[in-house]
CHARMM-style PDB file with segment names, atoms N, HN, CA, C and O in Angstrom:
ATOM      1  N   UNK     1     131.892  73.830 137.293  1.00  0.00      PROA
ATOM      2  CA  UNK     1     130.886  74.522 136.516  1.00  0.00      PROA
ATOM      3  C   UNK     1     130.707  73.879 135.143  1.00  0.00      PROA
ATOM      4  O   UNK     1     129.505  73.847 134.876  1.00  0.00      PROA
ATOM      5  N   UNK     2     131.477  73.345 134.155  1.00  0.00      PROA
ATOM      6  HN  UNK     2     132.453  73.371 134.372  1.00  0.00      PROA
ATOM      7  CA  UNK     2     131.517  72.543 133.055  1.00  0.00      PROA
ATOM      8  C   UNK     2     130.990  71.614 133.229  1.00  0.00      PROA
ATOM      9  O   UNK     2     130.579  71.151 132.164  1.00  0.00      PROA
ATOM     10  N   UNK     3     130.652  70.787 134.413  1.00  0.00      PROA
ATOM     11  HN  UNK     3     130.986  71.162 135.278  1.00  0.00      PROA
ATOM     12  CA  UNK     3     129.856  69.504 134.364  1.00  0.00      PROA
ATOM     13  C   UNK     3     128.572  70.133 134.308  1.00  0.00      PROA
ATOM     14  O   UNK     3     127.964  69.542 133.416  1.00  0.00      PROA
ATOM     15  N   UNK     4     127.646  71.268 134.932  1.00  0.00      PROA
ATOM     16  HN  UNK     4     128.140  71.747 135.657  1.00  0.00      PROA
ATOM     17  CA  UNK     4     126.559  71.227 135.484  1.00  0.00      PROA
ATOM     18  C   UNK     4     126.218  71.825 133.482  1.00  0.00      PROA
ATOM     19  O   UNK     4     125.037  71.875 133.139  1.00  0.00      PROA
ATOM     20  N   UNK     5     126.827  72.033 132.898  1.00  0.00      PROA
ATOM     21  HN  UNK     5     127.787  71.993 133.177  1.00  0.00      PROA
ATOM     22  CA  UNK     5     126.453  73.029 131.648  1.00  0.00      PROA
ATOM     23  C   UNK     5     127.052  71.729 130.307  1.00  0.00      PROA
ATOM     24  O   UNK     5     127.137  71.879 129.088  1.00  0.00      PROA
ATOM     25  N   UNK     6     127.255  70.964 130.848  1.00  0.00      PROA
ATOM     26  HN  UNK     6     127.186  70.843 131.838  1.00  0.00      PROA
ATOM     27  CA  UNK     6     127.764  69.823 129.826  1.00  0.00      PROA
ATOM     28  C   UNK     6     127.008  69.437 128.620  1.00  0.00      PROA
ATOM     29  O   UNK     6     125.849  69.093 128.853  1.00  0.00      PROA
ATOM     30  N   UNK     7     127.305  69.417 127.644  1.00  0.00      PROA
ATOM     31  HN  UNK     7     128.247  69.697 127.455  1.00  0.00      PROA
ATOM     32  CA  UNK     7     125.980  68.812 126.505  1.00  0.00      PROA
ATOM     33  C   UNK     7     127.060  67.280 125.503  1.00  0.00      PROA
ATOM     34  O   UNK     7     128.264  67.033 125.579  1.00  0.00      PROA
ATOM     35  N   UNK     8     126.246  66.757 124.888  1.00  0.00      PROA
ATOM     36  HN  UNK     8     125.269  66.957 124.826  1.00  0.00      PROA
ATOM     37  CA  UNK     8     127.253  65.893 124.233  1.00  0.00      PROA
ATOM     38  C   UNK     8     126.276  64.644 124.752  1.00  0.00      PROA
ATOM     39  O   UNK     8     125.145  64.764 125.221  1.00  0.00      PROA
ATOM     40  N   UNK     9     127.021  63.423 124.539  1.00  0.00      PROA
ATOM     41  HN  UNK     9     127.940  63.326 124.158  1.00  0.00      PROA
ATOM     42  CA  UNK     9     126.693  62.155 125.145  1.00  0.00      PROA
ATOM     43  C   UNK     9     126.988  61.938 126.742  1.00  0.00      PROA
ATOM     44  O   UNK     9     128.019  62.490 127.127  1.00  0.00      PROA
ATOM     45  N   UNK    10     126.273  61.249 127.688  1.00  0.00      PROA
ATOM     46  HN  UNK    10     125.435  60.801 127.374  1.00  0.00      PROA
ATOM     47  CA  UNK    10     126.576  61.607 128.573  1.00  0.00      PROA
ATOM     48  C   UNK    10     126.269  62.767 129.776  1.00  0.00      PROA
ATOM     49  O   UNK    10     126.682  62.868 130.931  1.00  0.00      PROA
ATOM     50  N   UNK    11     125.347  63.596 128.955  1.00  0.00      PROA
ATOM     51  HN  UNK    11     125.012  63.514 128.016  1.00  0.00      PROA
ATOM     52  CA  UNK    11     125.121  64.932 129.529  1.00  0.00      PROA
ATOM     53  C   UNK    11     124.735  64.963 130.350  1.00  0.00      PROA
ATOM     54  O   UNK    11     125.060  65.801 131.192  1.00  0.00      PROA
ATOM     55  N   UNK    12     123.533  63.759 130.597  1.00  0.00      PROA
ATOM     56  HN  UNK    12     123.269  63.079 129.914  1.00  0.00      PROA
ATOM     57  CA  UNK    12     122.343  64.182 131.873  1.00  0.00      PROA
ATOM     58  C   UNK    12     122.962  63.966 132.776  1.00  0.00      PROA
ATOM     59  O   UNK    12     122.795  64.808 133.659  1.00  0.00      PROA
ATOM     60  N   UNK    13     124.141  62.641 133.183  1.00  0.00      PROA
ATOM     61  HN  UNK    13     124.277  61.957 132.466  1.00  0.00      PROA
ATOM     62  CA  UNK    13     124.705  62.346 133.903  1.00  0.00      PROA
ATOM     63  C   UNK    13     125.414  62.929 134.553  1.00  0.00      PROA
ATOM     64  O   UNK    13     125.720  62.637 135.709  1.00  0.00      PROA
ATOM     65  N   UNK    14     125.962  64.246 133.654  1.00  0.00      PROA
ATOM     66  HN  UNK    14     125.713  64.482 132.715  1.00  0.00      PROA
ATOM     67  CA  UNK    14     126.968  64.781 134.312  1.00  0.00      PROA
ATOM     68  C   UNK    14     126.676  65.876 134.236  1.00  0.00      PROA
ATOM     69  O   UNK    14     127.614  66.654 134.064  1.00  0.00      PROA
ATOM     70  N   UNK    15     125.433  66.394 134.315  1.00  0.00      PROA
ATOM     71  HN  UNK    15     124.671  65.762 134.455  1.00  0.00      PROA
ATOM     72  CA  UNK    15     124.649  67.634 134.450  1.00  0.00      PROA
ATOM     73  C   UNK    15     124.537  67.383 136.074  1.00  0.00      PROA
ATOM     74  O   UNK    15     124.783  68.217 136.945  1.00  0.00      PROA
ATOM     75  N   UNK    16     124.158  66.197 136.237  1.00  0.00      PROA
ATOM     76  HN  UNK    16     123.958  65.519 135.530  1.00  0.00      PROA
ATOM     77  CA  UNK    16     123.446  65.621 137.287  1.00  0.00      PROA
ATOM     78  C   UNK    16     124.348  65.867 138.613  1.00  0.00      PROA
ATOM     79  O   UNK    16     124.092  66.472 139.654  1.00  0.00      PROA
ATOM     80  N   UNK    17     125.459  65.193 138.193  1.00  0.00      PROA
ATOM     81  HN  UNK    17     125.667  64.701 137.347  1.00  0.00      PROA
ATOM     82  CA  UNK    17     126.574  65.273 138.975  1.00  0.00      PROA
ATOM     83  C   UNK    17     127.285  66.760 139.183  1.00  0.00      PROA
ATOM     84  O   UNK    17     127.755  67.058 140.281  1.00  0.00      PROA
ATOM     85  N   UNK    18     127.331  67.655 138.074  1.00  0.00      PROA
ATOM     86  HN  UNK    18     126.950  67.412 137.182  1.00  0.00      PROA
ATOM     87  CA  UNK    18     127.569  69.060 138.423  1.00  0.00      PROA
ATOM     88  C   UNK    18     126.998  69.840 139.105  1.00  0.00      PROA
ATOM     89  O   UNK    18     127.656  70.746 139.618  1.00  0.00      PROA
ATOM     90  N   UNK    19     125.428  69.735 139.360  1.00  0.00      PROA
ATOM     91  HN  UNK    19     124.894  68.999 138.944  1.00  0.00      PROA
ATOM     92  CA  UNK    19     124.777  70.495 140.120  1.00  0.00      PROA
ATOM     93  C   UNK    19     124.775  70.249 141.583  1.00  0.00      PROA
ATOM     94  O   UNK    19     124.684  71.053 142.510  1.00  0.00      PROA
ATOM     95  N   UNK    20     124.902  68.904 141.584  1.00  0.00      PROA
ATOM     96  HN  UNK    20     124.976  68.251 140.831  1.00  0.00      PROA
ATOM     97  CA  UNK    20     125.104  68.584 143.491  1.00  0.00      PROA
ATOM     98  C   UNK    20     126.598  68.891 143.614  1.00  0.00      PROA
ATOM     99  O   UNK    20     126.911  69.530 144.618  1.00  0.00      PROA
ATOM    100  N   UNK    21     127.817  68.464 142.558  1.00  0.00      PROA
ATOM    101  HN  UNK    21     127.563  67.945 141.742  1.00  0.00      PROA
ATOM    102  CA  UNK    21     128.421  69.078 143.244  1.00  0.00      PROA
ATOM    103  C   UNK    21     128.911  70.771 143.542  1.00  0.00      PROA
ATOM    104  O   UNK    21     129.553  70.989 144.569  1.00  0.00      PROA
ATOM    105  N   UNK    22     128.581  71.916 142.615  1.00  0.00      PROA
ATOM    106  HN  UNK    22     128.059  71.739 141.781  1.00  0.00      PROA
ATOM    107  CA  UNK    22     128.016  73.144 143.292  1.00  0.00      PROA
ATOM    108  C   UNK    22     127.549  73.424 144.110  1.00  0.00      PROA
ATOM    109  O   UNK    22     127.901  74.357 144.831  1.00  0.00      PROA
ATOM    110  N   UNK    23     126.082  72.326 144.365  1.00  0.00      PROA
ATOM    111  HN  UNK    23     125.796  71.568 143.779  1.00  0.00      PROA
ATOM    112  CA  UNK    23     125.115  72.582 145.526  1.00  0.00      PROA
ATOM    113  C   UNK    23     125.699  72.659 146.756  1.00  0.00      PROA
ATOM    114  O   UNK    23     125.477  73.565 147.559  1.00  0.00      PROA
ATOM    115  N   UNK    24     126.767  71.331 147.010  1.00  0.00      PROA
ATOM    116  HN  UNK    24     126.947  70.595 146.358  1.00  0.00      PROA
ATOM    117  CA  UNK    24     127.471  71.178 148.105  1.00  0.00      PROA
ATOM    118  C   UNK    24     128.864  72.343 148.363  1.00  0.00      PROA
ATOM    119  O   UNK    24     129.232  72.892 149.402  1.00  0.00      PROA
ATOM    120  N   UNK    25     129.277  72.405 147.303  1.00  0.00      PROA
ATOM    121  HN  UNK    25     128.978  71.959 146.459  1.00  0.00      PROA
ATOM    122  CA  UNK    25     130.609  73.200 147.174  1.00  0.00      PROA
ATOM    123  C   UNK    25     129.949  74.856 148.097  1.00  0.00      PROA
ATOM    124  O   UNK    25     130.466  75.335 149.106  1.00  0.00      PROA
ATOM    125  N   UNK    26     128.494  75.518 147.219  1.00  0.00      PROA
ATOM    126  HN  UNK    26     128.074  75.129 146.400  1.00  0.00      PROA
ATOM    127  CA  UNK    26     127.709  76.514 147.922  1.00  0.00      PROA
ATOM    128  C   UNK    26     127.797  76.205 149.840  1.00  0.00      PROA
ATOM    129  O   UNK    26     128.346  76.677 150.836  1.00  0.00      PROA
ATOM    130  N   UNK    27     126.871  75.127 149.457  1.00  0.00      PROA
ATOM    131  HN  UNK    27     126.425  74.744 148.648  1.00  0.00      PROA
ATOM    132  CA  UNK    27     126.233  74.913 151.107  1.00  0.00      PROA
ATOM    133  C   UNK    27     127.690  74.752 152.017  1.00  0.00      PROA
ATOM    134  O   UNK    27     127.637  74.736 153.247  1.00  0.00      PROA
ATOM    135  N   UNK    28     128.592  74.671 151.505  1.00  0.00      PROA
ATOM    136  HN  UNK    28     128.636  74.684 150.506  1.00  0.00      PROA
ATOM    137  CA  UNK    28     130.002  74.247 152.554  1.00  0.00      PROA
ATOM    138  C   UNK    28     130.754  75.449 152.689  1.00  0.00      PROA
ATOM    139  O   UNK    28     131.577  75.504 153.604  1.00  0.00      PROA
ATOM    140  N   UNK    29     130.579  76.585 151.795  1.00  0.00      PROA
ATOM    141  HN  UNK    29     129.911  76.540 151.052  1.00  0.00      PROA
ATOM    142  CA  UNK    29     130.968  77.666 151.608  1.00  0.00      PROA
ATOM    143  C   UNK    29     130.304  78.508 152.792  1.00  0.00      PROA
ATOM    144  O   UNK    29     130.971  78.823 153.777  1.00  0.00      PROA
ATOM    145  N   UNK    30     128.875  78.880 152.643  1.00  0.00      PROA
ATOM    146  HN  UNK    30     128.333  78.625 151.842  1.00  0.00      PROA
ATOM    147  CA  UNK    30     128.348  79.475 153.325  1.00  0.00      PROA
ATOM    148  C   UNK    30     128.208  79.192 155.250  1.00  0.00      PROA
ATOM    149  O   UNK    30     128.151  80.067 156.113  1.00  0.00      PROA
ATOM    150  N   UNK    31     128.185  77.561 155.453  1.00  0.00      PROA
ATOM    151  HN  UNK    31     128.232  76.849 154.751  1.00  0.00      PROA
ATOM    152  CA  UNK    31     128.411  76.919 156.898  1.00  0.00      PROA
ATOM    153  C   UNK    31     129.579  77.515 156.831  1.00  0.00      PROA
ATOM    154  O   UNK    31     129.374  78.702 157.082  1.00  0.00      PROA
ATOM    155  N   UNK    32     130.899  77.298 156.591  1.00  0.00      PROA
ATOM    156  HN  UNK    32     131.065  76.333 156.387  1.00  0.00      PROA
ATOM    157  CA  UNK    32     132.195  77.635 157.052  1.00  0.00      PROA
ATOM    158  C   UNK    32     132.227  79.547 156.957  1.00  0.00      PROA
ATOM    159  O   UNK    32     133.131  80.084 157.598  1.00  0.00      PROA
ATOM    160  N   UNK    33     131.396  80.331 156.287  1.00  0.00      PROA
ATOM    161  HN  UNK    33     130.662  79.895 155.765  1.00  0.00      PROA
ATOM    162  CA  UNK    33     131.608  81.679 156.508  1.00  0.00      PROA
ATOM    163  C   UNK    33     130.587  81.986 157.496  1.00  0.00      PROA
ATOM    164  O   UNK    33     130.960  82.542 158.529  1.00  0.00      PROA
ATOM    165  N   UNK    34     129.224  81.682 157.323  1.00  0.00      PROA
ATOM    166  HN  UNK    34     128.921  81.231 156.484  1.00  0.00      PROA
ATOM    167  CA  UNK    34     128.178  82.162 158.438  1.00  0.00      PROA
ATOM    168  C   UNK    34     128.064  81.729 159.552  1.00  0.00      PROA
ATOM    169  O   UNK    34     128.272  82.410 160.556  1.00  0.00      PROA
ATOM    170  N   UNK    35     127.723  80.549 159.559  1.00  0.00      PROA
ATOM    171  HN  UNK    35     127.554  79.996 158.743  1.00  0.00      PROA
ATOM    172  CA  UNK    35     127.157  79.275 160.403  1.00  0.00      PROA
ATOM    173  C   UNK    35     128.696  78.986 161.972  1.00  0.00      PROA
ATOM    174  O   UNK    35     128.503  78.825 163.177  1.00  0.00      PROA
ATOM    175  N   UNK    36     129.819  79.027 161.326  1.00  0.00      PROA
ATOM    176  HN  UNK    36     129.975  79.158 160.347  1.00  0.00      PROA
ATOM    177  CA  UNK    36     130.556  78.474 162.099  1.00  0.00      PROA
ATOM    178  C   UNK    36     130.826  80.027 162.822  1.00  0.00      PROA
ATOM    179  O   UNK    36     130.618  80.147 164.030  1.00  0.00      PROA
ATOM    180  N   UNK    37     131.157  80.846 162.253  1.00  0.00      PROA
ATOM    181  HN  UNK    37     131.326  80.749 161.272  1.00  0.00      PROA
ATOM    182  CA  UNK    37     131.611  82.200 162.783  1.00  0.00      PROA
ATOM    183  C   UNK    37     130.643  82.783 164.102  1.00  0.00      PROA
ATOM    184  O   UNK    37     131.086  83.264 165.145  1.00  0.00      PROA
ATOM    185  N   UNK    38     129.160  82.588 163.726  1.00  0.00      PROA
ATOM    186  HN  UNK    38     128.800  82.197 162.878  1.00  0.00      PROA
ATOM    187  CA  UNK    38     127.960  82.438 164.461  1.00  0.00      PROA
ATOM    188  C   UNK    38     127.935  81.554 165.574  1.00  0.00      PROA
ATOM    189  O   UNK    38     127.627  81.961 166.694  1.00  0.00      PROA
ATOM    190  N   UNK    39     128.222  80.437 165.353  1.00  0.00      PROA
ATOM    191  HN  UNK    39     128.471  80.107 164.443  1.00  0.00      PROA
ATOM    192  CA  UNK    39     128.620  79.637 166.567  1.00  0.00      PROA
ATOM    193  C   UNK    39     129.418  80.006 167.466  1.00  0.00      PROA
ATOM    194  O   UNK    39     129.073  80.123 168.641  1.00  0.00      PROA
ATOM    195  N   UNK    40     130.345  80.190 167.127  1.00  0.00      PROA
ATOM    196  HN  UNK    40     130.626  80.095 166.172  1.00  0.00      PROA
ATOM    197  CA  UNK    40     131.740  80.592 167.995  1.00  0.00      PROA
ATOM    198  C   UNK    40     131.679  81.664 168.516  1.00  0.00      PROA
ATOM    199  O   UNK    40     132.451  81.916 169.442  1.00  0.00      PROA
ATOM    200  N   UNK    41     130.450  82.907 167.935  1.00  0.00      PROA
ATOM    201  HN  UNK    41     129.823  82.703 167.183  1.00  0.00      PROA
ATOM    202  CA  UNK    41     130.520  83.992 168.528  1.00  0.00      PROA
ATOM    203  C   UNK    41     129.066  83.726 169.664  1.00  0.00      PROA
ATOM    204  O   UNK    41     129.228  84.454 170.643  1.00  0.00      PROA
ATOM    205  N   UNK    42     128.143  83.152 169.743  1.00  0.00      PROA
ATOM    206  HN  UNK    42     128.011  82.560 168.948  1.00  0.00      PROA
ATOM    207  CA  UNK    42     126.967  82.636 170.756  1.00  0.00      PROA
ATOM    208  C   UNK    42     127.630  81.976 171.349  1.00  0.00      PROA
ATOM    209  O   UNK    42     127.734  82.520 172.448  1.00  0.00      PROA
ATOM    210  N   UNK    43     128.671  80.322 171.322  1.00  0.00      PROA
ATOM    211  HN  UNK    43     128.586  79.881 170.429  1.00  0.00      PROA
ATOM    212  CA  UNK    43     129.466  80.331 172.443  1.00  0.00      PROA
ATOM    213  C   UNK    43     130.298  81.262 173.635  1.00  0.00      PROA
ATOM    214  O   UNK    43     130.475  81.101 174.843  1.00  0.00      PROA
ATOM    215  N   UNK    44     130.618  82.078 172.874  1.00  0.00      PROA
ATOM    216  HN  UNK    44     130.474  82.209 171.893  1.00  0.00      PROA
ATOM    217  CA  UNK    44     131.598  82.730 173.286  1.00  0.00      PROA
ATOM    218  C   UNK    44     131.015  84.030 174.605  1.00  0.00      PROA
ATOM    219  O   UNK    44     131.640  84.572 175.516  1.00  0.00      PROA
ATOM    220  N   UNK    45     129.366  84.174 174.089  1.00  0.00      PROA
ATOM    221  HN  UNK    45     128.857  83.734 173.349  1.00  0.00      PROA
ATOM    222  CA  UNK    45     128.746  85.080 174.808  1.00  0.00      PROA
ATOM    223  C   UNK    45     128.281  84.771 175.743  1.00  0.00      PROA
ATOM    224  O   UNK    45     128.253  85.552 176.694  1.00  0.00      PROA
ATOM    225  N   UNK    46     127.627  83.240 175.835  1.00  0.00      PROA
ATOM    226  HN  UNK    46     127.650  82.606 175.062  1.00  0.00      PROA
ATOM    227  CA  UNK    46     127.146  82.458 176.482  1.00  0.00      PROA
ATOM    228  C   UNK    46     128.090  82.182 177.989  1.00  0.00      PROA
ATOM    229  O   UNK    46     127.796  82.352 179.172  1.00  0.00      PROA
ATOM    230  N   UNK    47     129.185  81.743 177.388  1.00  0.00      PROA
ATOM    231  HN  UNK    47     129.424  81.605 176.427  1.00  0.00      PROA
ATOM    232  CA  UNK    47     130.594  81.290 178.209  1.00  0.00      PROA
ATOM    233  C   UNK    47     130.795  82.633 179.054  1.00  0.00      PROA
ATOM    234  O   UNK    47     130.743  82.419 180.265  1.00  0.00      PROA
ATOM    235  N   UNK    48     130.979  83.755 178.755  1.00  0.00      PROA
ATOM    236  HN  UNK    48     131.022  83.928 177.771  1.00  0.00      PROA
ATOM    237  CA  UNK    48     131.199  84.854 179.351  1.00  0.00      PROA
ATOM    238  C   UNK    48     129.913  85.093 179.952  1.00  0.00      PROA
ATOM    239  O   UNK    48     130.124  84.681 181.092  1.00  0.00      PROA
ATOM    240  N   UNK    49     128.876  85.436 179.935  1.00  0.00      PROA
ATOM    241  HN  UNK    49     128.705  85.770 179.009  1.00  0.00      PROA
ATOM    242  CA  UNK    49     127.831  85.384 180.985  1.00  0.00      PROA
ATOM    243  C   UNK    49     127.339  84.471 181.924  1.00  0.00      PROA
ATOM    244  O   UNK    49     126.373  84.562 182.682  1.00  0.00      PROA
ATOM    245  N   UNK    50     128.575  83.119 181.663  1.00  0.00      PROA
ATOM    246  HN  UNK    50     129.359  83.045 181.047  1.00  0.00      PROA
ATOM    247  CA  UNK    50     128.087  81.803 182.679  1.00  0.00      PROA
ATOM    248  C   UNK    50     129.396  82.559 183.424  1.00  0.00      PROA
ATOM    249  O   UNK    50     128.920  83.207 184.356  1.00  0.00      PROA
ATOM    250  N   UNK    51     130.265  82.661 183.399  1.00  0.00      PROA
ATOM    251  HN  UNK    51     130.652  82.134 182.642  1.00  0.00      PROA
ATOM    252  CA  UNK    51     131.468  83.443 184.313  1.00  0.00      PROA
ATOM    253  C   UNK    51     131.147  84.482 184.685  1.00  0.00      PROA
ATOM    254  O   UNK    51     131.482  84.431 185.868  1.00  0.00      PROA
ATOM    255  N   UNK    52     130.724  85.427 184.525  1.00  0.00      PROA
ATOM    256  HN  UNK    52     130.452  85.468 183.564  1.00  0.00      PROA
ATOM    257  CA  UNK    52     130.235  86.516 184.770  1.00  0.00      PROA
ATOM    258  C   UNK    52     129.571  86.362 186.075  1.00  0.00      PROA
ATOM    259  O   UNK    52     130.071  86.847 187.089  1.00  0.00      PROA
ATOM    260  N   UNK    53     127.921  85.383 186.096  1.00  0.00      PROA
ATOM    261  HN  UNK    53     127.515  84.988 185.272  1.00  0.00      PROA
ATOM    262  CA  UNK    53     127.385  84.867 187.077  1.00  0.00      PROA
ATOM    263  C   UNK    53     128.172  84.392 188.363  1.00  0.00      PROA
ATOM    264  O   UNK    53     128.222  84.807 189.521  1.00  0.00      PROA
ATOM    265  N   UNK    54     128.629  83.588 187.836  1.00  0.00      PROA
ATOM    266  HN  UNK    54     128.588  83.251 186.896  1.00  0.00      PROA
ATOM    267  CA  UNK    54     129.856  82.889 188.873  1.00  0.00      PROA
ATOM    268  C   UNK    54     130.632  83.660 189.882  1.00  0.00      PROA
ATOM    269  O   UNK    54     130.863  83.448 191.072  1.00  0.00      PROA
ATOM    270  N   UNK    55     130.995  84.685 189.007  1.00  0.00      PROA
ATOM    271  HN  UNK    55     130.808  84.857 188.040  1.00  0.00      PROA
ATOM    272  CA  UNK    55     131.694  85.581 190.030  1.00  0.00      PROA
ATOM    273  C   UNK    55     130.926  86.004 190.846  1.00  0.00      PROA
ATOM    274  O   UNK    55     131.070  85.603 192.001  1.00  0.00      PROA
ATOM    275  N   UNK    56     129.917  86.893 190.564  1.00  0.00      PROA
ATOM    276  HN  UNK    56     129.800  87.219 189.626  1.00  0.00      PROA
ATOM    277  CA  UNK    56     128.923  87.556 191.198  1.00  0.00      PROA
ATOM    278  C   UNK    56     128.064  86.505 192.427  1.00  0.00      PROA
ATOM    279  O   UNK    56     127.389  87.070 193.287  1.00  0.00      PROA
ATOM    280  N   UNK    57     128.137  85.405 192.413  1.00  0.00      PROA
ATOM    281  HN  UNK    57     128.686  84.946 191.715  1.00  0.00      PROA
ATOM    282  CA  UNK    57     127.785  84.186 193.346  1.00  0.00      PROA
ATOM    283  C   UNK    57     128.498  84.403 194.102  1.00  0.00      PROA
ATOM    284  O   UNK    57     128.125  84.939 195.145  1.00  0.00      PROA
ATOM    285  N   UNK    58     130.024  84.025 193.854  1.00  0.00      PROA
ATOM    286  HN  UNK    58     130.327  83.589 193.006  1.00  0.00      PROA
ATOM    287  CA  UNK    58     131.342  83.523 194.722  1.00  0.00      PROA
ATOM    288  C   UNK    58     131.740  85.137 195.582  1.00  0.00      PROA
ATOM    289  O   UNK    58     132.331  85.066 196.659  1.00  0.00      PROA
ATOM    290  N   UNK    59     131.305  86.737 194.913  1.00  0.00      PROA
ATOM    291  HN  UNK    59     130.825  86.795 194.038  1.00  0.00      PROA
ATOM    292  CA  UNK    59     131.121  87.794 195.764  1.00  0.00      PROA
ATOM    293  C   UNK    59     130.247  87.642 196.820  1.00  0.00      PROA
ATOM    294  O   UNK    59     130.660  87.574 197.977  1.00  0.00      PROA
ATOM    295  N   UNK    60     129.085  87.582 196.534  1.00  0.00      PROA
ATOM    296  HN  UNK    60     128.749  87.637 195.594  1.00  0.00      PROA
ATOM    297  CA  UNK    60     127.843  87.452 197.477  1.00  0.00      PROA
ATOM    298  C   UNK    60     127.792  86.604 198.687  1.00  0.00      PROA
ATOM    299  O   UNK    60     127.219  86.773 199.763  1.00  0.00      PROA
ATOM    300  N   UNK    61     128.693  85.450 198.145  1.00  0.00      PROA
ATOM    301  HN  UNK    61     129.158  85.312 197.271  1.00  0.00      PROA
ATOM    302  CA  UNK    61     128.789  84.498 199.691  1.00  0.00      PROA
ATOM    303  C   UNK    61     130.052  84.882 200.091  1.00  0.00      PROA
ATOM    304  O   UNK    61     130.002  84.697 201.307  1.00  0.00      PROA
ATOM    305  N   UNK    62     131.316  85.364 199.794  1.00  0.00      PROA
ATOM    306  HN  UNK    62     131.357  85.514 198.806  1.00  0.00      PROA
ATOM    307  CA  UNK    62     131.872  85.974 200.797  1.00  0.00      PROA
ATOM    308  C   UNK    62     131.171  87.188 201.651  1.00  0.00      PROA
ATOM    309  O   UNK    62     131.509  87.264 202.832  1.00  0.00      PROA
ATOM    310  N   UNK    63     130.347  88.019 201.220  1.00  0.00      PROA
ATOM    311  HN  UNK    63     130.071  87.957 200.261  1.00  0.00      PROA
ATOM    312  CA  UNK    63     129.655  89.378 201.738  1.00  0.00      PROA
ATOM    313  C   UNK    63     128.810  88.442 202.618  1.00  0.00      PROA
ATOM    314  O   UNK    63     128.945  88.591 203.833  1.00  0.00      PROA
ATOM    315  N   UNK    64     128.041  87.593 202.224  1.00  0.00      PROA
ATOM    316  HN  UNK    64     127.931  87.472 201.238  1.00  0.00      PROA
ATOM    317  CA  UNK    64     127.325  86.421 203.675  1.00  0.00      PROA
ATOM    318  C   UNK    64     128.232  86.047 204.970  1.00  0.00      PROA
ATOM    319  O   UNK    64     127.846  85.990 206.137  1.00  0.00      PROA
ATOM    320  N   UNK    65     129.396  85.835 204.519  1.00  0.00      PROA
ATOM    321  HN  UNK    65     129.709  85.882 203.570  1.00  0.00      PROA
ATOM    322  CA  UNK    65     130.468  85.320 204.984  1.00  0.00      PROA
ATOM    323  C   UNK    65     130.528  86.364 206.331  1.00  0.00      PROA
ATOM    324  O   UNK    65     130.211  86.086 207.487  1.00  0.00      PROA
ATOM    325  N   UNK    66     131.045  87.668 205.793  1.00  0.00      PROA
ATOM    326  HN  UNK    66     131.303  87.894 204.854  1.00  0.00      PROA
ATOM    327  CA  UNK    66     131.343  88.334 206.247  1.00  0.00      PROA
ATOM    328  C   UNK    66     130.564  89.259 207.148  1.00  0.00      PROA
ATOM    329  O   UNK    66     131.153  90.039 207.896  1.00  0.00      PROA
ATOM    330  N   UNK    67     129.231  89.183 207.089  1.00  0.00      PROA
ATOM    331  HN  UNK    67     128.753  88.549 206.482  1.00  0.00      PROA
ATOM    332  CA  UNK    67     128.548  89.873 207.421  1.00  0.00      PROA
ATOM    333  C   UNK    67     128.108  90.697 206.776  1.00  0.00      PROA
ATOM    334  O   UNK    67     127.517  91.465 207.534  1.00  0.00      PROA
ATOM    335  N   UNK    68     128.032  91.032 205.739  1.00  0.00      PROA
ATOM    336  HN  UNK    68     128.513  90.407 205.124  1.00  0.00      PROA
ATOM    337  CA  UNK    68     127.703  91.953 204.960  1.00  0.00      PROA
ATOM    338  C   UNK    68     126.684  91.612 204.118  1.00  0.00      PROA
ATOM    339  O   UNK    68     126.776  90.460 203.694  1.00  0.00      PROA
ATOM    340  N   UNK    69     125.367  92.487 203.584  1.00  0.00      PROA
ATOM    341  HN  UNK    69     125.291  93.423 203.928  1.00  0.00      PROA
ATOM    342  CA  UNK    69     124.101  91.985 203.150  1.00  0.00      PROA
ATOM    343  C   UNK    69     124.612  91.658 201.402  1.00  0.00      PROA
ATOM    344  OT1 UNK    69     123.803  91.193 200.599  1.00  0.00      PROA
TER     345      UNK     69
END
């Protein structure tokens, strides 16, 4: 935060440099709390309704199997 608020000789430079690095410090903050948590939870739903299916396949052709509609 002292770089982005810097005054003196030197300032713009390291005004310059303080604000991207906040910008990034923000944007890396928010991917690792929203973004990744979000992922992992749409994987996770996804994965369970591709199994889900599966089963319900691998029932149905034994009930073929068997005679059963």
């Amino acid at each position: 935060m002292p770089l982005a608020i810097a005054s003196g000789s030197g300032a713009v430079a390291r005004k310059v440099m303080g604000t991207s690095v906040i910008g990034g410090m923000l944007t890396a903050t928010c991917i690792a709390i929203f973004i990744i948590p979000a992922m992992f939870y749409l994987m996770e739903k996804l994965t369970h309704r591709k199994k889900k299916d599966q089963r319900g396949h691998e029932t149905s052709r034994i009930g073929v199997l068997e005679g059963r509609d």
